[in-house]
C-alpha positions in Angstrom: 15.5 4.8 -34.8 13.4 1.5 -34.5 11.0 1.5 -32.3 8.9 -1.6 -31.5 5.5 -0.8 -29.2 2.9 -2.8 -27.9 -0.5 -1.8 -26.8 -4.1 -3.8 -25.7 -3.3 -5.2 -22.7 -5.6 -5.2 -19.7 -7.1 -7.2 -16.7 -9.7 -9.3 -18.0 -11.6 -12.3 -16.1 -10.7 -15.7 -16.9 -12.4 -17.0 -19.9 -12.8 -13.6 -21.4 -10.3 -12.2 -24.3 -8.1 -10.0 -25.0 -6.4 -8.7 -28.3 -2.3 -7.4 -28.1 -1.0 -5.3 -31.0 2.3 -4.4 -31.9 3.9 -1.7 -33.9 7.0 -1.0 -35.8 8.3 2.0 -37.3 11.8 3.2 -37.9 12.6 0.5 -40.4 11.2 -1.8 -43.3 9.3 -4.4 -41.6 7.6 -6.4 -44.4 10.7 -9.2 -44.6 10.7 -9.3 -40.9 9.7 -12.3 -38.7 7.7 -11.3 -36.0 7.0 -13.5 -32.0 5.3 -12.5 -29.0 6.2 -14.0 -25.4 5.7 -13.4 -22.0 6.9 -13.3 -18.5 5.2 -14.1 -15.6 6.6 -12.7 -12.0 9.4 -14.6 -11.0 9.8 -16.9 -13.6 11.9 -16.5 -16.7 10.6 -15.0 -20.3 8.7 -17.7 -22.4 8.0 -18.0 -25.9 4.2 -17.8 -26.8 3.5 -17.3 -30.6 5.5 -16.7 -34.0 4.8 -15.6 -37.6 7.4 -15.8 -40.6 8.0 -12.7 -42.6 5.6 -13.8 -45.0 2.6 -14.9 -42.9 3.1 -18.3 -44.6 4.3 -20.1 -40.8 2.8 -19.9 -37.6 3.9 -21.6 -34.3 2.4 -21.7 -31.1 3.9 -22.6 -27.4 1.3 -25.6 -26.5 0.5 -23.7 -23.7 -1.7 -21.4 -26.0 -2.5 -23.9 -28.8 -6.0 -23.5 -29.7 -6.4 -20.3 -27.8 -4.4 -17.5 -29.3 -4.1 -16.7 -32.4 -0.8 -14.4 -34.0 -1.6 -12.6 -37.1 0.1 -9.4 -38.9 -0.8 -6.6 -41.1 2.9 -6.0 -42.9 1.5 -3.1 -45.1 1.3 -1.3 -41.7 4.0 -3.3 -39.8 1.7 -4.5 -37.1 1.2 -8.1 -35.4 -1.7 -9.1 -33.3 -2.3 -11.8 -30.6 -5.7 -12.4 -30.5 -6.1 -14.0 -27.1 -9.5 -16.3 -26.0 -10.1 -18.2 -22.7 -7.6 -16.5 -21.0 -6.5 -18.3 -17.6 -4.8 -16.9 -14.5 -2.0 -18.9 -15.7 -1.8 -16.5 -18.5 -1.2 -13.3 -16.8 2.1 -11.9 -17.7 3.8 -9.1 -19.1 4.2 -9.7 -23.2 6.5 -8.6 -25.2 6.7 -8.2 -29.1 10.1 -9.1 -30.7 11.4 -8.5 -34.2 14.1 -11.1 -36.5 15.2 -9.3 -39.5 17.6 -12.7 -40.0 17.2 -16.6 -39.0 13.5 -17.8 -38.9 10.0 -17.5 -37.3 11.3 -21.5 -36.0 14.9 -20.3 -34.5 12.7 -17.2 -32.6 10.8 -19.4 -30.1 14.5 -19.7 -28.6 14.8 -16.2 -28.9 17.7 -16.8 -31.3 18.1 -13.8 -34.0 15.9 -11.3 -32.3 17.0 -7.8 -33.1 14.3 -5.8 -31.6 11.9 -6.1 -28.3 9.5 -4.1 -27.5 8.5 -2.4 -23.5 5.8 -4.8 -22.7 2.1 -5.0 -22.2 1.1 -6.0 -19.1 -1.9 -8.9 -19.0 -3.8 -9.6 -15.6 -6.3 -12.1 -15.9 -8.8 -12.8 -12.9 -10.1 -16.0 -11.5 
């Protein structure tokens, strides 16, 4: 059974950081594109960050461009979002998704996403 887990989120005061992790078991991970993306109350789920299987391609939602950083560790099947000068606007509940198919590029539409994880929930004071 896959399971897909994130962990590290937190209330933290704007302009402070925060590091996300994520965790996969249950399957072989290491050809696996890998995205994080959030969801603020009320508003629909947004695309944040993506890695391609092989580390190789990295996008970011312009909203975090400069800010965040998406990295993974496939040996373990784990991907970070290192997360610096956090705003307000950035609190959210984020989520980790896995694409075993398509692309890191077809994932910021959520297209070929296989697996989600539960959430981490961010809170970030003004």
């Amino acid at each position: 059974q896959v399971q897909v887990v994130e962990s590290g989120g937190g209330l933290v005061q704007a302009g402070g950081s925060l590091r996300l992790s994520c965790a996969a078991s249950g399957r072989t991970f290491s050809r696996c594109n890998m995205a994080w993306f959030r969801q603020a109350p009320g508003k629909e789920r947004e695309f944040v960050a993506a890695m391609s299987w092989s580390g190789g391609v990295r996008y970011y939602a312009d909203s975090v461009k400069g800010r965040f950083t998406i990295s993974r560790d496939s040996a373990k099947n784990t991907v970070a979002l290192q997360m610096n000068n956090l705003k307000p606007e950035d609190t959210a509940v984020y989520y980790c998704a896995v694409a075993f198919g398509g692309s890191a590029q077809a994932m910021r539409d959520m297209s070929g996403i296989d697996y989600w994880g539960q959430g981490t929930q961010v809170t970030v004071s003004s």
